[in-house]
C-alpha positions in Angstrom: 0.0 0.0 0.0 2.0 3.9 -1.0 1.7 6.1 2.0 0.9 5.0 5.5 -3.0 5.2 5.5 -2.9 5.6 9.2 -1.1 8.7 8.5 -2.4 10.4 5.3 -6.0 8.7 5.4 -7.2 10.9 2.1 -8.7 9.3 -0.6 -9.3 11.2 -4.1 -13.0 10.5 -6.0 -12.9 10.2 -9.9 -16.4 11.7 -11.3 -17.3 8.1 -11.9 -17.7 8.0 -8.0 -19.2 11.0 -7.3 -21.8 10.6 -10.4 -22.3 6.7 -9.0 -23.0 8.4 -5.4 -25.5 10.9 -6.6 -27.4 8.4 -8.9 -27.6 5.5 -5.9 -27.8 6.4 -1.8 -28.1 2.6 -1.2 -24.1 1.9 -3.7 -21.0 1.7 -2.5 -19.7 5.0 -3.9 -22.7 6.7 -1.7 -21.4 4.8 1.7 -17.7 5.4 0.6 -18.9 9.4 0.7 -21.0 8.7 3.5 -18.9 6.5 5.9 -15.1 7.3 4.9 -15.4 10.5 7.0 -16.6 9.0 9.8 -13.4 6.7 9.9 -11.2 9.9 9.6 -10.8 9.7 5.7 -10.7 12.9 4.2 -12.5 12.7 0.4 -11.0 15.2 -2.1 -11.9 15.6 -5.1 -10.8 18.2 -8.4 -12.4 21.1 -10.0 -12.1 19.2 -12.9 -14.2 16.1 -11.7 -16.4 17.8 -10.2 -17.2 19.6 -13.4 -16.9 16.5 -14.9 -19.7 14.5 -12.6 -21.7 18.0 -13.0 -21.9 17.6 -16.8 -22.4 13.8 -16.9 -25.6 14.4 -14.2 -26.9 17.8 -16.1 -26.8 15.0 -19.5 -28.1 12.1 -17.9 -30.6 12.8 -14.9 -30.8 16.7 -14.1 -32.7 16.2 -11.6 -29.9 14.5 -9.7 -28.0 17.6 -10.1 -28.7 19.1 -6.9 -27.3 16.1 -5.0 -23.9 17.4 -5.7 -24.2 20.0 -2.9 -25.4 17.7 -0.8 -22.6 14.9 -1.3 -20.3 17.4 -0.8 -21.5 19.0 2.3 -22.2 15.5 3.4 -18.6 13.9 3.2 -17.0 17.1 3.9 -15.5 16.9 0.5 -12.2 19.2 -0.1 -12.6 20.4 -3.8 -8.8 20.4 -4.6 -6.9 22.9 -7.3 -6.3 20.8 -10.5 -2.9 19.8 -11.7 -0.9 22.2 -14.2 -0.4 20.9 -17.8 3.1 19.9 -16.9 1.4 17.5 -14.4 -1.0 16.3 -16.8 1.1 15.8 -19.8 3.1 13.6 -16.4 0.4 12.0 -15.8 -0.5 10.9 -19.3 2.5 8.8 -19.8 1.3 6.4 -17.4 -2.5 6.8 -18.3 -4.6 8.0 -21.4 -4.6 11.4 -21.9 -8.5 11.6 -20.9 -7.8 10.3 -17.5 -4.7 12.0 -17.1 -6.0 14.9 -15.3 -7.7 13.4 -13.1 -4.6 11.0 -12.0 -2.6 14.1 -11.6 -4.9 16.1 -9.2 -4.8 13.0 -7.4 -1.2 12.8 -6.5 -0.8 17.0 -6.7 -3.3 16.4 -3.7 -0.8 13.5 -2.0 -3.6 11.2 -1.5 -3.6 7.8 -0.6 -6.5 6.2 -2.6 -8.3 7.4 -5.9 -11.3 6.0 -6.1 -12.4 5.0 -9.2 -14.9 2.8 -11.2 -13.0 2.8 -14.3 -12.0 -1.0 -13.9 -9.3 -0.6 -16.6 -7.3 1.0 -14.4 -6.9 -1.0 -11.5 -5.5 -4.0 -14.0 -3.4 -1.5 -16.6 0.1 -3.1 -16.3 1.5 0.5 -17.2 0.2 1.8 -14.1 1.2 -0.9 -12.2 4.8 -0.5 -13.7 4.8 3.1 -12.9 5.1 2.0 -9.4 2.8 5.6 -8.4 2.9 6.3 -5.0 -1.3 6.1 -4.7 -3.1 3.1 -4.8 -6.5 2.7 -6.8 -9.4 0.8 -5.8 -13.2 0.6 -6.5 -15.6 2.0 -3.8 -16.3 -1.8 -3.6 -12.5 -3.0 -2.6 -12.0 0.3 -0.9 -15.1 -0.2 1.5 -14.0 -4.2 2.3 -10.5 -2.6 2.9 -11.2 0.5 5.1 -14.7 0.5 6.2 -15.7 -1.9 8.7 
């Protein structure tokens, strides 16, 4: 596991999470915002994904829209700076470009976990070879790991 989670207990939320919260209170991503703080996690997130999660809601159910303010209030969500294009164009030789952003925010923000549903991810031998000092997870594996 990179970083003691005992010490920096912050997990970063792709807008696949956040979007997955706001659609389902009963899913994992929803406990994962819900129950992570509780344990001392702190949930960060980018301006980027949150923009992101915004327009996939506004597209797909607007009236789910207004959940944002909500999730964010709720899990005392840190809405992080996003990474320069030096970061990103970083980021992006470990990841595609479209997810590169998102990566970078994540360790510009020294988190421990990003949380993501993306399943590619978690299995991309590039990543893995990249040895980053974060480790990815699924609200699913991240809630058998940390949330008991």
């Amino acid at each position: 596991m990179p970083r003691s989670a005992a010490k920096n207990k912050r997990v970063f939320l792709d807008a696949s999470v956040i979007v997955a919260a706001a659609l389902s209170p009963s899913g994992g991503s929803f406990r994962c915002l819900h129950e992570a703080p509780l344990q001392g996690w702190q949930c960060l997130t980018s301006s980027y994904a949150m923009n992101e999660a915004y327009g996939a809601l506004q597209r797909k159910r607007p009236d789910r829209v207004g959940i944002l303010v909500e999730l964010v209030g709720m899990s005392r969500m840190k809405i992080v700076r996003d990474a320069n294009s030096r970061e990103v164009e970083q980021a992006s030789l470990v990841i595609d470009h479209k997810d590169a952003p998102i990566l970078a925010a994540s360790l510009k923000s020294r988190s421990t976990i990003l949380l993501t549903l993306d399943q590619e991810h978690l299995f991309d031998p590039q990543l893995v070879r990249a040895r980053l000092p974060i480790g990815m997870l699924t609200p699913g594996m991240f809630t058998q790991r940390y949330l008991v």
